[in-house]
C-alpha positions in Angstrom: -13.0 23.6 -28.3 -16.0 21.5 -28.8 -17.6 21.0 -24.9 -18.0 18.1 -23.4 -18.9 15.6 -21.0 -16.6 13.4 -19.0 -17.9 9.9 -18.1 -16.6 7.6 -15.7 -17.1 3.8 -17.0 -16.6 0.9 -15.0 -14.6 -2.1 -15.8 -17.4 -4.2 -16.4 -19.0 -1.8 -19.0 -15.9 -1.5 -21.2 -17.2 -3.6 -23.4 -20.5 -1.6 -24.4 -17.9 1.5 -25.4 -17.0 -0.5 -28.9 -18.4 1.2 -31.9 -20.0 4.3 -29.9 -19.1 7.5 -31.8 -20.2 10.5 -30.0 -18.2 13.7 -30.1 -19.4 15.6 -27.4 -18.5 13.0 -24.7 -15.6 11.7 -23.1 -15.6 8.5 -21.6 -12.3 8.3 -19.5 -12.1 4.9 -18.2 -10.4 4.4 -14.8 -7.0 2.0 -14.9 -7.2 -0.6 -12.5 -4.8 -3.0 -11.0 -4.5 -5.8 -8.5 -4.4 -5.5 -4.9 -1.7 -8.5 -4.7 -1.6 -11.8 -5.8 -5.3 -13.8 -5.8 -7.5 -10.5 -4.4 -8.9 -8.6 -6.4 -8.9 -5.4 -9.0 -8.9 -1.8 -7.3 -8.5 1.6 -8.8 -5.1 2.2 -9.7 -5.8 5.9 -8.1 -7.2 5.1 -4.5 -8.0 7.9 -2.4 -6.0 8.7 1.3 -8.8 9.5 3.9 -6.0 10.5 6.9 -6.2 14.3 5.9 -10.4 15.2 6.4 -10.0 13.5 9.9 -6.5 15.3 11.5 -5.9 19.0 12.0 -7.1 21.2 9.6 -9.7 18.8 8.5 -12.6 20.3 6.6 -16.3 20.2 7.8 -17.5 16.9 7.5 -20.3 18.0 4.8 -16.9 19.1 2.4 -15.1 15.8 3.6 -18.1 13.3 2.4 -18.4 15.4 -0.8 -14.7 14.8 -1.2 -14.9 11.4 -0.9 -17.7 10.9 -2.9 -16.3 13.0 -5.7 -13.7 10.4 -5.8 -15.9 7.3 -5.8 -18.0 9.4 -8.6 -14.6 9.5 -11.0 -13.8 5.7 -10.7 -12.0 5.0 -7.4 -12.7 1.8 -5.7 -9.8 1.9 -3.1 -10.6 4.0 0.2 -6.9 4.2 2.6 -8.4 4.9 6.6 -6.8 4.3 10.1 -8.1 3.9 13.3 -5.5 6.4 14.2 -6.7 8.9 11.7 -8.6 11.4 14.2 -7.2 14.2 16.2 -6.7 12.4 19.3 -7.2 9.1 21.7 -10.5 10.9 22.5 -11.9 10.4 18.7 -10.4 7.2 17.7 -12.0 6.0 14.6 -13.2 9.2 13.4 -12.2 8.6 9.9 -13.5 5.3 9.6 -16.5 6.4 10.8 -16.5 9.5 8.6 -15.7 6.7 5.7 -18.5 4.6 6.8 -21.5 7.7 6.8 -19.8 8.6 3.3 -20.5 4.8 1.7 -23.9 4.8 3.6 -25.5 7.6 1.8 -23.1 7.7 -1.8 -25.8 6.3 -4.6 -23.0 3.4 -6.3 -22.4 0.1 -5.4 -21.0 -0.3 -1.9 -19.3 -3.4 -3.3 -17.4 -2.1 -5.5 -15.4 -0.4 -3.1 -12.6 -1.8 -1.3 -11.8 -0.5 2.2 -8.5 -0.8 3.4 -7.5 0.2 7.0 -4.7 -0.1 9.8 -3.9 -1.0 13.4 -0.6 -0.8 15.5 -0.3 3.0 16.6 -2.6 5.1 19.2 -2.6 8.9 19.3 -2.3 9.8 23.4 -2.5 13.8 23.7 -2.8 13.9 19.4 1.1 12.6 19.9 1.8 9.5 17.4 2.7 6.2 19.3 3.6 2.7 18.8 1.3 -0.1 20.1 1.8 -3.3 18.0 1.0 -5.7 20.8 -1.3 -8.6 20.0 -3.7 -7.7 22.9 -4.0 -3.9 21.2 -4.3 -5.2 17.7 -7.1 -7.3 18.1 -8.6 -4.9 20.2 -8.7 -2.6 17.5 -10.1 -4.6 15.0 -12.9 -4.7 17.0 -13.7 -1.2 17.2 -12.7 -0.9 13.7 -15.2 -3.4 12.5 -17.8 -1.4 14.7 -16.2 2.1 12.7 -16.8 0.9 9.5 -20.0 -0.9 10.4 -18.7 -4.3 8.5 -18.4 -7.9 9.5 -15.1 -8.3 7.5 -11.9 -5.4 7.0 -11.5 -5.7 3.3 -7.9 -4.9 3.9 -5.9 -4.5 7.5 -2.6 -3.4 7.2 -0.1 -3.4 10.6 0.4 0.7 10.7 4.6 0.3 11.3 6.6 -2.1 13.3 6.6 -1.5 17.2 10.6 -1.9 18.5 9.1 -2.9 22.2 7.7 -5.7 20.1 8.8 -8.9 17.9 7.3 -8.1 14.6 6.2 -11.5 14.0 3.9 -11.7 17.4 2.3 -8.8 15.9 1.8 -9.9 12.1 0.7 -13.1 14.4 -2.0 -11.3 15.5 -3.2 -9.8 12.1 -2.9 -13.9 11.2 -5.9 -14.5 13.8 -8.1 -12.3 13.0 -8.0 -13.5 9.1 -8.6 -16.9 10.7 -11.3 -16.2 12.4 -13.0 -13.9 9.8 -12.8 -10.4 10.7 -9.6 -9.8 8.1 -9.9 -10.9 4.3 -6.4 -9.5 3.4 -3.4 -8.8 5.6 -1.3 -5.4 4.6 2.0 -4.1 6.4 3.4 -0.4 6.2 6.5 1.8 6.8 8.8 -1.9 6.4 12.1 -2.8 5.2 12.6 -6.0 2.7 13.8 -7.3 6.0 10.7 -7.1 7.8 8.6 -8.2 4.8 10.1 -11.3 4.5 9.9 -11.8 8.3 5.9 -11.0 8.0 5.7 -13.6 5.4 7.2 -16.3 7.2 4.1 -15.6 9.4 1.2 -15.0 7.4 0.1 -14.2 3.6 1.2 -10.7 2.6 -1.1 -8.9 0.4 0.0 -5.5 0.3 3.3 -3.3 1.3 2.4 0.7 2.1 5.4 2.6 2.0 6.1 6.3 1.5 7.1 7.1 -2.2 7.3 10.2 -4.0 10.3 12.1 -5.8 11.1 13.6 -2.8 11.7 10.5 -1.3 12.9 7.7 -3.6 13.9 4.8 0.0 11.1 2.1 -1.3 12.9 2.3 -4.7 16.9 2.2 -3.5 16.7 0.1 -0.4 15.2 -2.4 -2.9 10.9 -2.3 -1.2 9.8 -1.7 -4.5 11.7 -4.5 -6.2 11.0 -6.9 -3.9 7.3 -6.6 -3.8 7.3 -6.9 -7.8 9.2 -9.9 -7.7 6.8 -11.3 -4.7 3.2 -10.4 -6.1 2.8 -8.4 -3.5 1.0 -4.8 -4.6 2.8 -1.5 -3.2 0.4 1.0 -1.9 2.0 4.6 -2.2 1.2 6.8 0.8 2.1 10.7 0.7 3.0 10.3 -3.4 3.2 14.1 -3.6 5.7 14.8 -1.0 3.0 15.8 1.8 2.7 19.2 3.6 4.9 22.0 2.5 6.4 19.7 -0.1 3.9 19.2 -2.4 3.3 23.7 -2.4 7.3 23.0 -4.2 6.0 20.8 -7.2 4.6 24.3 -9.2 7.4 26.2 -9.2 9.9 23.2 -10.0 11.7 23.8 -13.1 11.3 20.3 -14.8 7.6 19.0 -13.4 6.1 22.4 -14.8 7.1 22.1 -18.2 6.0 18.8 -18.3 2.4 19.6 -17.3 2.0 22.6 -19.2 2.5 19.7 -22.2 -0.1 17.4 -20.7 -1.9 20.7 -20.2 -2.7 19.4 -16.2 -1.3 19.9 -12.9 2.3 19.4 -11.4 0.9 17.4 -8.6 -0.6 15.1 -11.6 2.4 14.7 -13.5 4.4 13.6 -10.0 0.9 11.2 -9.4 1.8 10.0 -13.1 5.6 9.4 -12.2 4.6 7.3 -9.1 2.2 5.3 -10.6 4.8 5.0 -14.0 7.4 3.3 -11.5 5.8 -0.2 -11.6 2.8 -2.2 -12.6 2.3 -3.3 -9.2 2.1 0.3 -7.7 -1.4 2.1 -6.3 -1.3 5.4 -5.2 -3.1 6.7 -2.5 -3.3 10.3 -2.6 -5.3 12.4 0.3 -7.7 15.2 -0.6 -9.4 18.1 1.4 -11.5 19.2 -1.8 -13.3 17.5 -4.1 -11.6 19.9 -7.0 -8.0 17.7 -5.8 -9.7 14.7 -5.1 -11.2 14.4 -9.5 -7.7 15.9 -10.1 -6.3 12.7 -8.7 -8.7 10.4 -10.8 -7.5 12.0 -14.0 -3.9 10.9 -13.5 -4.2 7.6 -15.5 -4.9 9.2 -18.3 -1.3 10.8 -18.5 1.4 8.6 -20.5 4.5 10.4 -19.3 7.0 9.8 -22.4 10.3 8.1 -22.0 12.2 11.1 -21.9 10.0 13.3 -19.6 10.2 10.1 -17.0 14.2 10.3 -17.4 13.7 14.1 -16.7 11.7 13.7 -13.7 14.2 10.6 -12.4 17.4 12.7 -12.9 15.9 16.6 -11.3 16.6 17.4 -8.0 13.9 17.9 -5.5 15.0 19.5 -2.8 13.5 18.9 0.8 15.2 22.5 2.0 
């Protein structure tokens, strides 16, 4: 095998690729789709920030190499929380630790969209609900601060609060794009139910729902469906399985095959299913490591064949 080099070209330089002939080099050109109807292209691969700010985060030299090394193979969508952090005490950690990573990477902080969340708290390192209007804006606040911006690219209520009526908390979300400090709105962790309830109060951008083999809800209780037939971009959290899960994927008797044929990982061929499910879907795996985070970035490139996706849609993966 010939060695080689593996270039990451952006979207804009596609163009100047036409009639280059140069054996030694790969230039592997990152996918990209829309963040919803009238916003703008991301990186169909975006990259989950929750995992170097929780327990068993890495030092936070290995966590800004991490996300740099995704930003260095072509992703342009960064997934944060306020609630990303260990505890109430550190609120904001990991949109701080997002914000020192974009300060000192050496692309164009421009390019990168920044999407992050509000509606939960994290008393003791417990997860809570707190979609209140007075809490929500609140946050905004210190999450503007966090990521040391004037506008959240992207804010996205975290899950629907039962002490609360879910439209006086999308309400809130509508405020803050009115007066600036929001450019899109996003919801998570929502039924078709409660989308269409969010909608009646404000423009819904994105829908960020759990979906991975392992757990198929967003396609049968219709979340999927309804966000392609509404313009309205899916944003697919945990698309591995998450925690003792994903360790499953290399010993599972139809995803191994399948990547020893696309000579890559399992975890990449379950990325490739996910993103394979529809054109409107972005995943939005974590990384510790900047080894999984390029790993992640690679999984356009895999065009899983009719038959291996019938495969993967008719095997059992087992949660025992």
């Amino acid at each position: 095998m010939v060695p080689c080099t593996v270039f990451w070209v952006p979207p804009d330089d596609h163009e100047n690729l036409a009639g280059m002939s140069c054996p030694p080099l790969i230039f592997r050109i990152m996918k990209y789709r829309t963040l919803g109807s009238n916003t703008r292209e991301v990186s169909a691969v975006g990259y989950g920030g929750m995992h170097v700010s929780v327990a068993g985060r890495p030092d936070e030299a290995v966590s800004i190499e991490t996300i740099h090394a995704s930003l260095d193979h072509g992703v342009t969508l960064i997934d944060t929380a306020d609630v990303y952090c260990l505890d109430h005490t550190e609120i904001g950690h990991n949109e701080r630790l997002i914000a020192k990573a974009l300060d000192q990477w050496s692309g164009n902080r421009d390019s990168i969209t920044v999407a992050t969340k509000a509606g939960m708290t994290r008393p003791e390192g417990n997860w809570e609900y707190d979609g209140s209007p007075q809490h929500i804006k609140a946050a905004c606040e210190a999450s503007l601060k966090a990521l040391s911006v004037d506008c959240i690219d992207l804010y996205q209520h975290h899950a629907p609060d039962p002490r609360v009526p879910f439209a006086d908390s999308i309400g809130a979300f509508r405020d803050l794009q009115d007066q600036g400090k929001v450019r899109w709105i996003g919801i998570s962790n929502v039924s078709v139910a409660q989308i269409e309830e969010a909608r009646s109060v404000a423009e819904i951008k994105t829908v960020q729902n759990r979906l991975n083999p392992f757990f198929r809800e967003a396609i049968d209780e219709g979340v999927l469906g309804h966000c392609d037939e509404n313009g309205i971009c899916f944003l697919a959290y945990s698309p591995v399985g998450g925690g003792r899960l994903n360790k499953k994927l290399p010993d599972h008797a139809v995803v191994g095959p399948i990547a020893e044929a696309h000579e890559t990982t399992p975890h990449a061929i379950v990325l490739a299913w996910v993103l394979a499910q529809s054109p409107s879907v972005i995943i939005i795996p974590a990384a510790r490591s900047s080894a999984n985070a390029i790993n992640s970035t690679t999984v356009p490139d895999i065009a899983l064949t009719a038959k291996e996706l019938a495969l993967l849609d008719g095997a059992e993966f087992s949660r025992a």
